[in-house]
C-alpha positions as semicolon CSV with decimal commas, in nm:
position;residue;x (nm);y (nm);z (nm)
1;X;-2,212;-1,804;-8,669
2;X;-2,239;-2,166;-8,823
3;X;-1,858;-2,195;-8,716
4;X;-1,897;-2,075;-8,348
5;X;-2,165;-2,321;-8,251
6;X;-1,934;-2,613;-8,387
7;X;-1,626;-2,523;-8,202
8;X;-1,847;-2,463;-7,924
9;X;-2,005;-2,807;-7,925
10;X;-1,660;-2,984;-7,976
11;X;-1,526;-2,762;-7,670
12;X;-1,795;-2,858;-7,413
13;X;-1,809;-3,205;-7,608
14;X;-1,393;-3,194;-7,492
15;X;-1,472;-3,082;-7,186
16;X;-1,666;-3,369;-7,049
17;X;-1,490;-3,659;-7,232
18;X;-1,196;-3,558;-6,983
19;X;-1,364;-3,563;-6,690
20;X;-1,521;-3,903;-6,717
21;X;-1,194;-4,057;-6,794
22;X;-0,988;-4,297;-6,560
23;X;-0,673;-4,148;-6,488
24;X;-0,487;-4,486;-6,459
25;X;-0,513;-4,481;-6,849
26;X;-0,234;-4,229;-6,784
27;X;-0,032;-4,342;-6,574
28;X;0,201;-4,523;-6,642
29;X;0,366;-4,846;-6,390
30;X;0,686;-4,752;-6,259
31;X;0,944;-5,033;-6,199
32;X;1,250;-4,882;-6,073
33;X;1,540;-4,935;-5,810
34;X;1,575;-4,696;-5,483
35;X;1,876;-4,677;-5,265
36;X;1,882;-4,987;-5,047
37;X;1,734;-5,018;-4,713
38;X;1,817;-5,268;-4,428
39;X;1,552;-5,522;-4,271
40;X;1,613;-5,722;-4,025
41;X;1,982;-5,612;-3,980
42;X;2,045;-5,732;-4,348
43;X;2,125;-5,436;-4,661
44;X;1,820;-5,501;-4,910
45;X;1,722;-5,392;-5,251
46;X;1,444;-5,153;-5,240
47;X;1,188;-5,163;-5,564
48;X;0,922;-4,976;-5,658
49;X;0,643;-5,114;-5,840
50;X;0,355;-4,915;-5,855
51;X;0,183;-4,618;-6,086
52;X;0,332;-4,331;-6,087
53;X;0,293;-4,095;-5,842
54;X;0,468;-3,744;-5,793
55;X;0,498;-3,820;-5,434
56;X;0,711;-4,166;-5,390
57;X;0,675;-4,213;-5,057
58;X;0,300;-4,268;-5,197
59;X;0,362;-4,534;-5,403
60;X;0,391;-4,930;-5,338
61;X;0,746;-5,051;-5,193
62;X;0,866;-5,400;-5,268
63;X;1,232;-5,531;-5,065
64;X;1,412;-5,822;-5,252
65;X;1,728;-6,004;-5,137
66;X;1,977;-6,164;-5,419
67;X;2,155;-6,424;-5,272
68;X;2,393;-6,560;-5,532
69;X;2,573;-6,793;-5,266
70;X;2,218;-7,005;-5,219
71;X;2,147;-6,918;-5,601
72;X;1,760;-6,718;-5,524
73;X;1,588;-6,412;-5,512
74;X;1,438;-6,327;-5,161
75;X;1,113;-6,111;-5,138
76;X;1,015;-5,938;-4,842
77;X;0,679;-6,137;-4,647
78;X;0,557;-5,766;-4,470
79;X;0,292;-6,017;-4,295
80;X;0,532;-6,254;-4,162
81;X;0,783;-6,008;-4,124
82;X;1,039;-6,227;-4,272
83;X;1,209;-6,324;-4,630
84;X;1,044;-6,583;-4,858
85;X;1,210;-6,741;-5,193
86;X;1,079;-6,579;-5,479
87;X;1,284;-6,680;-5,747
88;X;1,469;-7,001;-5,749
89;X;1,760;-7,034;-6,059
90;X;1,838;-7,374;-6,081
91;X;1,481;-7,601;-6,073
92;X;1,347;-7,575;-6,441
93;X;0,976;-7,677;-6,537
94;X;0,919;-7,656;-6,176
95;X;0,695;-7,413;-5,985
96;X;0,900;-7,176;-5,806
97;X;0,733;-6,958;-5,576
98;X;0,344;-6,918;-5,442
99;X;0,103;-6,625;-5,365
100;X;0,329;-6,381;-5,425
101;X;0,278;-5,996;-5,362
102;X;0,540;-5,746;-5,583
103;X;0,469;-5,369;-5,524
104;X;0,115;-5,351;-5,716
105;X;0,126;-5,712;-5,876
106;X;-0,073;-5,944;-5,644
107;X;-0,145;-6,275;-5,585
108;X;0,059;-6,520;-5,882
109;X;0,285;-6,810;-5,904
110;X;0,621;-6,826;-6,101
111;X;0,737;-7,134;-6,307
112;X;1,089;-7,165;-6,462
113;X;1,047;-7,260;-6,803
114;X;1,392;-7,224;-6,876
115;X;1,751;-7,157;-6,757
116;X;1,671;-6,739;-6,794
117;X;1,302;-6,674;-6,808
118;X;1,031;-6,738;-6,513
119;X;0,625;-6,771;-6,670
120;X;0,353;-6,579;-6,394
121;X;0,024;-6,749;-6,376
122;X;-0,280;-6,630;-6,157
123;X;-0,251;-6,829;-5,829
124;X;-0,638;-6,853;-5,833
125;X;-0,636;-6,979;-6,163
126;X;-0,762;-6,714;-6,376
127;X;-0,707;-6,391;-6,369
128;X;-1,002;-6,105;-6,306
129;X;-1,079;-5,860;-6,603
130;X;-0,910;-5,505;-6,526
131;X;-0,614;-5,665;-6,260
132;X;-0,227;-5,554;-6,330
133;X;-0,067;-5,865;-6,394
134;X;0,291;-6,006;-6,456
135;X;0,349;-6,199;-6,790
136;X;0,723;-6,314;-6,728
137;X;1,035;-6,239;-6,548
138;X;1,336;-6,244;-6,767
139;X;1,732;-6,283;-6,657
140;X;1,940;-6,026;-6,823
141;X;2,229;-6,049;-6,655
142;X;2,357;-6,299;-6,302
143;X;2,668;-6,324;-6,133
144;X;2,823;-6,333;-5,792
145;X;2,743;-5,911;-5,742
146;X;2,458;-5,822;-5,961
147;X;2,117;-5,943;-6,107
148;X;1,959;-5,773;-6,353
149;X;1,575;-5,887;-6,423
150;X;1,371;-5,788;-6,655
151;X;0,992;-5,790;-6,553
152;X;0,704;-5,778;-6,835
153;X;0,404;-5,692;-6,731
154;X;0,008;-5,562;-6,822
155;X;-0,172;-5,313;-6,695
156;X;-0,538;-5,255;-6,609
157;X;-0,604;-5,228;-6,971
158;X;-0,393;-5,503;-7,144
159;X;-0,131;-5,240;-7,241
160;X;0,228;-5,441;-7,232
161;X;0,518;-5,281;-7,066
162;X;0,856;-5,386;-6,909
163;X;1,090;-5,285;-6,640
164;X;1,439;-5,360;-6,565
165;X;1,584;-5,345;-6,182
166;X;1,922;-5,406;-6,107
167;X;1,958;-5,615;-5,777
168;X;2,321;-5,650;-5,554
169;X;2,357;-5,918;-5,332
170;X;2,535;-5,707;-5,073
171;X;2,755;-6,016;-4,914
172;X;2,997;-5,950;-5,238
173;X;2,981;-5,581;-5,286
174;X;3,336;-5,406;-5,299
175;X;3,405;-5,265;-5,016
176;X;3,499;-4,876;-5,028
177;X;3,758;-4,696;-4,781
């Protein structure tokens, strides 16, 4: 009898630990590539950056344009409608890019603190408790097709996580009959 009141206690106890949880503890940040789109008459890279959702169209969409010919990463400005730099490769210990918006990550700066890694800061200074926020953006891989970044990030909680996307600047894509 002892036994049954136990396991019964532990059960309801069970019971509502689960409900009062946040579910973002379980969800995990998806970084990932989808099949490209075209903006403003231009073929784009298509990111998502968000937490995961079953349905995709859901989740947060993020457009970024690799131009190796003017050596920067373009991100989408859905405001002004228009591409801004986001990533410049050749101005080291300089600030690179201002109030930026990526899929879920909002509001930070980028510095280039060397030849293949980019440092995020908050662009208010200090970040608030409990905000998703990027730590770096690293260069894997950059030539006249492909860059491949990876993006470290933190969640809601502090948990640490990466993603990799693979970008194509489009202007020197092999053609296919």
């Amino acid at each position: 009898m002892k036994i049954n009141k136990i396991l019964l206690f532990l059960i309801l106890g069970f019971i509502n630990f689960a409900q009062g949880q946040d579910l973002k503890l379980f969800s995990p940040i998806v970084i990932s590539n989808l099949p490209n789109d075209i903006i403003n008459n231009e073929k784009v890279n298509k990111v998502i950056l968000d937490y995961y959702n079953p349905e995709a169209n859901k989740m947060e969409l993020s457009f970024l344009k690799y131009s190796s010919d003017d050596n920067v990463l373009y991100l989408f400005d859905s405001e002004k409608k228009g591409f801004k730099p986001f990533i410049y490769f050749n101005k080291i210990g300089k600030n690179v890019s201002t109030e930026n918006f990526l899929g879920i990550f909002r509001y930070f700066d980028l510095t280039q603190e060397s030849e293949r890694c980019f440092k995020a800061s908050s662009a208010s200074g200090n970040y608030p408790s409990h905000f998703e926020k990027i730590d770096s953006i690293e260069v894997l891989e950059k030539d006249k097709r492909f860059l491949i970044i990876k993006i470290n990030y933190s969640d809601i909680y502090d948990f640490k996580g990466y993603g990799v996307l693979v970008l194509q600047d489009y202007k020197h894509t092999i053609k296919s009959n």
